[in-house]
C-alpha positions in Angstrom: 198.5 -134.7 111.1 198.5 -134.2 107.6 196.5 -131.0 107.9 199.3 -129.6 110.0 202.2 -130.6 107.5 200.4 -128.7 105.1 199.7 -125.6 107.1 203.7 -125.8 107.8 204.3 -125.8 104.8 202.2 -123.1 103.6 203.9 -120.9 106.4 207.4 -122.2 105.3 206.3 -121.3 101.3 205.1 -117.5 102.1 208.2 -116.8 104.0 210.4 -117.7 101.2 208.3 -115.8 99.1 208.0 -112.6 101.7 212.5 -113.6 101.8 212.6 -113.2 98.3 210.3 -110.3 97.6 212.4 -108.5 100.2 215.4 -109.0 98.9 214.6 -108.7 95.2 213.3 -104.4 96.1 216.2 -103.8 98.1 218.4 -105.3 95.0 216.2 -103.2 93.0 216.8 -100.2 95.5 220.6 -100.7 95.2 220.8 -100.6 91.4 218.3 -97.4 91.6 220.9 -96.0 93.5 223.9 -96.9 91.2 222.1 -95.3 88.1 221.2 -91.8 90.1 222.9 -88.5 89.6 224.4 -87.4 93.0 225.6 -83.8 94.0 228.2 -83.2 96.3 229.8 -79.4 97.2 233.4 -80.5 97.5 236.0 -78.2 99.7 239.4 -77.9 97.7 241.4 -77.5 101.0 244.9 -76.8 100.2 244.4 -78.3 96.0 244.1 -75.7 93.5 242.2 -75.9 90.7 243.8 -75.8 87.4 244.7 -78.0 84.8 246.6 -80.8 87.2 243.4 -80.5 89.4 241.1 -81.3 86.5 243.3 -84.4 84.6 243.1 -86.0 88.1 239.4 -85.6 88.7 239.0 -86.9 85.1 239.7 -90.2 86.7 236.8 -90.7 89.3 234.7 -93.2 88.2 231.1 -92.0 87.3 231.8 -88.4 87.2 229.6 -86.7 84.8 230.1 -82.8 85.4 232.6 -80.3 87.7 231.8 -76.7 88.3 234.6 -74.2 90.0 233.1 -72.4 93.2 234.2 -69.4 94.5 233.6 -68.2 98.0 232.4 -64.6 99.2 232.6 -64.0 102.8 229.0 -62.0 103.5 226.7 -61.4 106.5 222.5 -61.5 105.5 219.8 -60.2 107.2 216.4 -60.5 107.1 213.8 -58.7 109.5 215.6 -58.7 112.5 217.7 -62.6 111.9 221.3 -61.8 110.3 223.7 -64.6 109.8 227.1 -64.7 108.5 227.7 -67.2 105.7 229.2 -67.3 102.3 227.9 -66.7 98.9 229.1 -69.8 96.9 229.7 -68.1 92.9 228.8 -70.5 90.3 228.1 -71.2 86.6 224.3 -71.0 86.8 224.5 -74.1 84.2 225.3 -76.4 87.0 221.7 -76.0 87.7 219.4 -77.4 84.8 216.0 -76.0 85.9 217.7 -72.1 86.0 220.3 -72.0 83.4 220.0 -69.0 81.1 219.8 -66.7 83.8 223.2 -65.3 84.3 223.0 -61.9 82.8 221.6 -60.4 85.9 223.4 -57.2 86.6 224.9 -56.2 90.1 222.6 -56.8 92.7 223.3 -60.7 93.2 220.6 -63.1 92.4 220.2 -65.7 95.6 219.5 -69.6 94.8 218.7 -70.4 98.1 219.1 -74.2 99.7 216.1 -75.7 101.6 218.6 -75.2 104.5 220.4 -72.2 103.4 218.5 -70.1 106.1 219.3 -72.0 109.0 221.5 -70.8 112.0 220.1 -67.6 111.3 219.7 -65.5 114.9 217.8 -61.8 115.9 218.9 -59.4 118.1 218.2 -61.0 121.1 220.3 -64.3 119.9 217.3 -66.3 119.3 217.8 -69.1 116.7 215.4 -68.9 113.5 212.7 -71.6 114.3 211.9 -74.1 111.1 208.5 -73.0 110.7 210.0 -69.0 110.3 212.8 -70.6 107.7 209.5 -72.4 105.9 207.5 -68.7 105.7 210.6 -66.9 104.3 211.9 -69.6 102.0 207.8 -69.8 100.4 208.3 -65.8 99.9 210.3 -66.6 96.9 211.4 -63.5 94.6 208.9 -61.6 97.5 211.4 -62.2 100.0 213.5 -59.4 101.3 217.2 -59.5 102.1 220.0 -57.2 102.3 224.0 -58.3 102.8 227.0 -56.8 103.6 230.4 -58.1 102.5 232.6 -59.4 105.0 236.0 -59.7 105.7 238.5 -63.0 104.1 240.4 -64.6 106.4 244.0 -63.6 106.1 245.0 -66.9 106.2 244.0 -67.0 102.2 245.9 -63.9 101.4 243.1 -62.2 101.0 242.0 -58.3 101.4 239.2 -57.1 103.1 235.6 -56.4 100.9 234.2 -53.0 100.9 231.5 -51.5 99.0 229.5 -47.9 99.0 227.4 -46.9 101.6 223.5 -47.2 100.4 221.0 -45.6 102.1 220.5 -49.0 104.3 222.8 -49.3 106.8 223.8 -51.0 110.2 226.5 -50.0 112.5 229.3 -53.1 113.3 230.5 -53.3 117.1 233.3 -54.2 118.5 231.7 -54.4 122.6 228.6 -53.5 123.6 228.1 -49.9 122.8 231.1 -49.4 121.1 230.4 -48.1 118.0 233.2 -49.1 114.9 231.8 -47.5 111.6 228.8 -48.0 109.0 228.2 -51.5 107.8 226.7 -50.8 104.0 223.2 -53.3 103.5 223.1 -54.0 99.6 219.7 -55.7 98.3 219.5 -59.2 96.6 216.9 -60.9 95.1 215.8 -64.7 95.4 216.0 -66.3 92.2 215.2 -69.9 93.2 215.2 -72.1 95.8 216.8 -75.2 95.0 215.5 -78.7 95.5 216.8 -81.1 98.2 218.3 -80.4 101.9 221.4 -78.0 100.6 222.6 -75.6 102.9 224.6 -73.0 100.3 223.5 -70.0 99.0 225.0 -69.8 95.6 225.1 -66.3 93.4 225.6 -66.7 89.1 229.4 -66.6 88.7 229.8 -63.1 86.7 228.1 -61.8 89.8 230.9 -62.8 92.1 233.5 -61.3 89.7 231.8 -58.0 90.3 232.1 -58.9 93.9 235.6 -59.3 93.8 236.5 -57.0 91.6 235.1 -54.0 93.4 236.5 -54.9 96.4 240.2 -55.7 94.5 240.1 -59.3 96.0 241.5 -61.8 93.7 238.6 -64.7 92.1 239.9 -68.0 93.8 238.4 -71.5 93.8 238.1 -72.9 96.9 235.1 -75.6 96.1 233.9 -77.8 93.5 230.3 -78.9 92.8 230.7 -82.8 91.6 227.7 -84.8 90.1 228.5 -88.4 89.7 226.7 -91.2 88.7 225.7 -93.8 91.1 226.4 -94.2 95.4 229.3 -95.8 95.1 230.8 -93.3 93.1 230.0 -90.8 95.5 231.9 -92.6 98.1 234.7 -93.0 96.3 234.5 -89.5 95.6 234.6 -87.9 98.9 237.7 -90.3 100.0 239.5 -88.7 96.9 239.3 -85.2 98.5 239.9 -86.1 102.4 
């Protein structure tokens, strides 16, 4: 009898010490997660960013930096996958690891996402498979791609990009067979590829002003790039833009 009151016991003993060990990491987890730095590409919607914008921002709670995005409506192509997408323009200081590096010249310099290449299809309408996205994104500067600049959506008030025919070149359709004009392919270069799961392709900020300047489209924010301090924060933070 006594024998079993003491094996009890020793069962009831390590699992208040398996109930406290748990619940002392996941405290520990949570607090890790209140002193990281989060980053969050925010859509401005139908805000504008200006001085208004910024005194308001200055309010959530654990914001640490803002940077202005602007969008540039493009199509890339690689091999045979093209996808349409947007270059995001930013201050290449939002990015620690590559800051420095915004004197660059015309052809735009890519900082790719881990994801940035996804939905990409060939000619046949095949999606790109994970393992091809993997291949490309390890190619680094090696990697080849060419873009052409697409149209805005007229709903922003916005005029239609252009640029001079290169020696590259694809030919857009409106139907099968039905040939519109020459598409120009420019080159870019990979400059990085970012850490983490981000989908955007982002371009140094000077570059998009050459984007938009020689196509006479006006410079417009339309995102923000937020990095706040701690999960909660970050929560916070996306209610404040919905």
């Amino acid at each position: 009898m006594r024998k079993k009151k003491i094996n009890g016991f020793t069962c009831f003993l390590m699992i208040l010490i398996s109930l406290t060990l748990f619940f002392f990491l996941r405290l520990t987890y949570e607090i890790q997660k209140e002193k990281q730095q989060y980053t969050i590409l925010i859509s401005l919607g139908n805000l504008s960013y200006d001085q208004n914008f910024l005194k308001k921002a200055s309010k959530i709670n654990g914001l640490q930096e803002i940077w202005p995005v602007v969008e540039i409506p493009v199509t890339i192509k690689i091999e045979d996958y093209t996808k349409t997408t947007v270059f995001c323009g930013i201050d290449l200081n939002a990015f620690t690891e590559i800051s420095g590096q915004d004197n660059l010249g015309n052809t735009p310099r890519l900082l790719l996402g881990s994801n940035s290449l996804e939905n990409m299809k060939d000619s046949n309408g095949h999606a790109i498979s994970k393992k091809q996205q993997n291949k490309y994104l390890k190619m680094g500067e090696q990697l080849a791609i060419t873009y052409t600049l697409d149209s805005i959506d007229s709903n922003k008030n916005s005029t239609e990009y252009s640029s001079s025919v290169s020696s590259s070149s694809f030919t857009a359709m409106d139907n099968p067979g039905n040939n519109i004009s020459p598409v120009s392919c420019l080159p870019c270069k990979v400059a990085a590829i970012l850490p983490g799961e981000d989908d955007q392709i982002y371009i140094p900020l000077s570059q998009a002003r050459i984007l938009c300047s020689e196509s006479g489209t006006a410079l417009t924010v339309t995102k923000v790039l937020l990095k706040i301090k701690g999960k909660t924060n970050l929560e916070n933070a996306k209610q404040h833009f919905e």
